[in-house]
N, C-alpha and C positions, 0 to 999 in steps of 0.2 A: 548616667547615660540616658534616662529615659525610657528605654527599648519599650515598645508596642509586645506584648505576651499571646501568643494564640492559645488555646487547648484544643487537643484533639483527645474527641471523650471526655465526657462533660457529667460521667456517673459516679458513685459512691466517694472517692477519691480525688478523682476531676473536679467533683462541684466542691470538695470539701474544701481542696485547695482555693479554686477560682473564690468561692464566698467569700474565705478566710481572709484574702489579699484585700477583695473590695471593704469587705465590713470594719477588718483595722485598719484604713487607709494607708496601707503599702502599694496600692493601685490604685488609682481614678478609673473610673470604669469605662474611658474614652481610648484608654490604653491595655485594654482587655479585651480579648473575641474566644466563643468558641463554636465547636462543629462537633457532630457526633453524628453516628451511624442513627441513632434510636430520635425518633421525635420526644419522645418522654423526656428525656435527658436536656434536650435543646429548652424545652420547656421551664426546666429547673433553672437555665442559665436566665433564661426571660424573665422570672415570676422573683431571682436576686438583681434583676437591673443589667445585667450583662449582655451585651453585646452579640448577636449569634450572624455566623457564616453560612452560606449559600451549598458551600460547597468547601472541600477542603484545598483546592485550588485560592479559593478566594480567603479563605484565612490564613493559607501560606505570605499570599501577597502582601497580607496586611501586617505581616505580624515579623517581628526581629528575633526571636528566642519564642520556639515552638514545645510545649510541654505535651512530651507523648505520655497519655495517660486512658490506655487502651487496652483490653485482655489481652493476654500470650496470643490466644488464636486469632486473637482479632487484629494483630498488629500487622503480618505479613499483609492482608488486602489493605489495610490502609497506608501502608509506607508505598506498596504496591501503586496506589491513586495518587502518595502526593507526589511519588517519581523524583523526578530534577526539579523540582519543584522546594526542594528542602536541599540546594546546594547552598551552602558559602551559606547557611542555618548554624545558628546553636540550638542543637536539639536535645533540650531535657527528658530523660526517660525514666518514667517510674513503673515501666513494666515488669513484672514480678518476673523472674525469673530468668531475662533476657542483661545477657553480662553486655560488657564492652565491644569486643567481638562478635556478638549475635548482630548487634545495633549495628557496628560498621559494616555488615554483610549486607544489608539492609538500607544503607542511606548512600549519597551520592561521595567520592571519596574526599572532597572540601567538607563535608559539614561535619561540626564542631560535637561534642560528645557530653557530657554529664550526667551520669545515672544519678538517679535518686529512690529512695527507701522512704517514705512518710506514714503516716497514718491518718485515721479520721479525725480525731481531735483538732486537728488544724483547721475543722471550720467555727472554731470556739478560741483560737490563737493559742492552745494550748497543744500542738503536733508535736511529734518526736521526727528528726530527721536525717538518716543516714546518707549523707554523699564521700563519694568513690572519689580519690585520692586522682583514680584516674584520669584523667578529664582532659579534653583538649581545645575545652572553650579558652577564651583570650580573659586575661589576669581581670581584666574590663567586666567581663559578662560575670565571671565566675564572683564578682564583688558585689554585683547588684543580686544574681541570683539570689546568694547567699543574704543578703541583705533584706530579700523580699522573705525567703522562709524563716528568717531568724524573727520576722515581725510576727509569723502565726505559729512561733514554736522553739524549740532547742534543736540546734543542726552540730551532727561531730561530725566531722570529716573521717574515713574508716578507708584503707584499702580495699580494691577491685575482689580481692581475693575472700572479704570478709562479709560483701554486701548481701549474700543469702544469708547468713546470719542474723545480720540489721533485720530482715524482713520475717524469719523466723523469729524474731525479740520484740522488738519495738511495732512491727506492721500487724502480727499475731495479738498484740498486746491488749486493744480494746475487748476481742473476745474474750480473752483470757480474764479480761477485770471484771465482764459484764458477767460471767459464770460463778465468779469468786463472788460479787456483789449480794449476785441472786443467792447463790449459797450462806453466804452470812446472815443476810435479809431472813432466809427460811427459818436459819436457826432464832434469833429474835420472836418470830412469828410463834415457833414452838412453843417458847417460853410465854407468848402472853399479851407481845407486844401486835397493835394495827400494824399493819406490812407496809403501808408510806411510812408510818412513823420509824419501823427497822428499817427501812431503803436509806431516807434520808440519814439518820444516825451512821449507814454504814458508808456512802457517798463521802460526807464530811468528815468523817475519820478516816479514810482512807486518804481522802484528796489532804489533810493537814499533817498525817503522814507522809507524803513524797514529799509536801514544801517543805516541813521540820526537814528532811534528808537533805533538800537540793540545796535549803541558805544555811545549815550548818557543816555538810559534807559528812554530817554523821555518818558512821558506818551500820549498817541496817543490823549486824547483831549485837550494836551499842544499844541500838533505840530496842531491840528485844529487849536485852537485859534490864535495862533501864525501869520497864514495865512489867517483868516476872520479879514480882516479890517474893522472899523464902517462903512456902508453902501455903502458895496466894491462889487467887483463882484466875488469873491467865497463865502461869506456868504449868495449869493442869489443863489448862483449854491445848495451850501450845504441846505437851503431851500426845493430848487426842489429833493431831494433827500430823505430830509424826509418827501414830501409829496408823494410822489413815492413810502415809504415803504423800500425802499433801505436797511436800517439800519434792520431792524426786517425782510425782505427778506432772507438777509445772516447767519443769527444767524437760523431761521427756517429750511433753508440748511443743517448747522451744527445737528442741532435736530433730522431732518428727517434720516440724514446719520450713525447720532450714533444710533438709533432706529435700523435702518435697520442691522448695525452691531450688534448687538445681538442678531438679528432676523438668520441668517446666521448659 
């Protein structure tokens, strides 16, 4: 199709995506705009080669599939500004918290719908990306969409009803790793080791952990087992971990996050 991409909101999320598109050429940057409330933000879009708008009038116009990519409270004034301005739009939405129905409350009753769930990793092509079953973009949009996030990441399709979930899992996720990381790292550092030299150790073991998973579909208490020898020293670490709470720590994470996303 081609379609021209606008963003609105060009922070944390917004830029991670907008980067991601230009830097693995799934965009030509002639086909990308965005706008944001904040000059800091439009700056980021400048300083990767993007394209930035005037006004959010003027990136409506320019652009074919609008990605709302804006905080909960900050959505109502900006849907509020683009008005009729976002009719007969496919408007992608990765607002946390805002389902299907919040959106149509909010947009003109022709424009097209797509939520989405992502994270930050997608400005390194390596995102997680949950889209809603629900969708009332045209077979068209929803192929390129799909085609554009599939190039900075892994996209599952998930029901409407599931997508705080995605966002408690997958959107939670990066903080989740960066805490686990730092906590590994520490212990390393305990024992003796420089803290770059624990980081990186623990970075690369973990990041050849999820690929081992994803190109063998191992199942994750294969690859445990696999690695706890009879009366070895990872089945005594792995111990300490679930006397820790470690295991029901993380999952509680997940719980409290998707809560919170519905709460929003």
């Amino acid at each position: 199709m081609n379609s021209r991409l606008g963003i609105i909101g060009f922070g944390q999320m917004g830029g991670a995506i907008g980067s991601g598109l230009v830097a693995n050429g799934a965009l030509d940057v002639g086909r990308i705009m965005a706008w944001d409330l904040y000059a800091a933000a439009l700056q980021h879009a400048t300083d990767v080669g993007i394209g930035t708008a005037g006004s959010v009038d003027a990136l409506r116009s320019g652009s074919d599939i609008v990605l709302l990519s804006v905080k909960p409270q900050d959505a109502p004034t900006v849907l509020e500004q683009a008005g009729a301005g976002l009719a007969g739009k496919a408007v992608v939405s990765i607002v946390a918290g805002w389902n299907a129905e919040t959106l149509s409350a909010h947009l003109p009753e022709d424009a097209r719908i797509l939520r989405v769930m992502p994270n930050t990793p997608a400005r390194v092509a390596a995102g997680a990306f949950g889209l809603s079953e629900s969708t009332t973009v045209t077979d068209a949009e929803r192929s390129e969409i799909e085609e554009w996030f599939s190039a900075i990441g892994l996209v599952e399709w998930v029901p409407e009803r599931l997508m705080d979930a995605v966002t408690g899992l997958s959107g939670g996720i990066p903080a989740y790793a960066a805490i686990i990381v730092d906590a590994l790292a520490d212990g390393g550092v305990q024992q003796g080791l420089k803290r770059p030299v624990a980081r990186r150790l623990v970075l690369q073991s973990l990041l050849g952990s999820a690929k081992l998973m994803l190109e063998t579909e191992q199942h994750p208490g294969d690859l445990k087992d696999a690695v706890c020898s009879p009366a070895g020293t990872t089945i005594e670490g792995v111990r300490a971990m679930e006397r820790a709470g470690v295991r029901s720590g993380l999952s509680e994470a997940v719980i409290a996050a998707s809560r919170r996303a519905s709460e929003l």
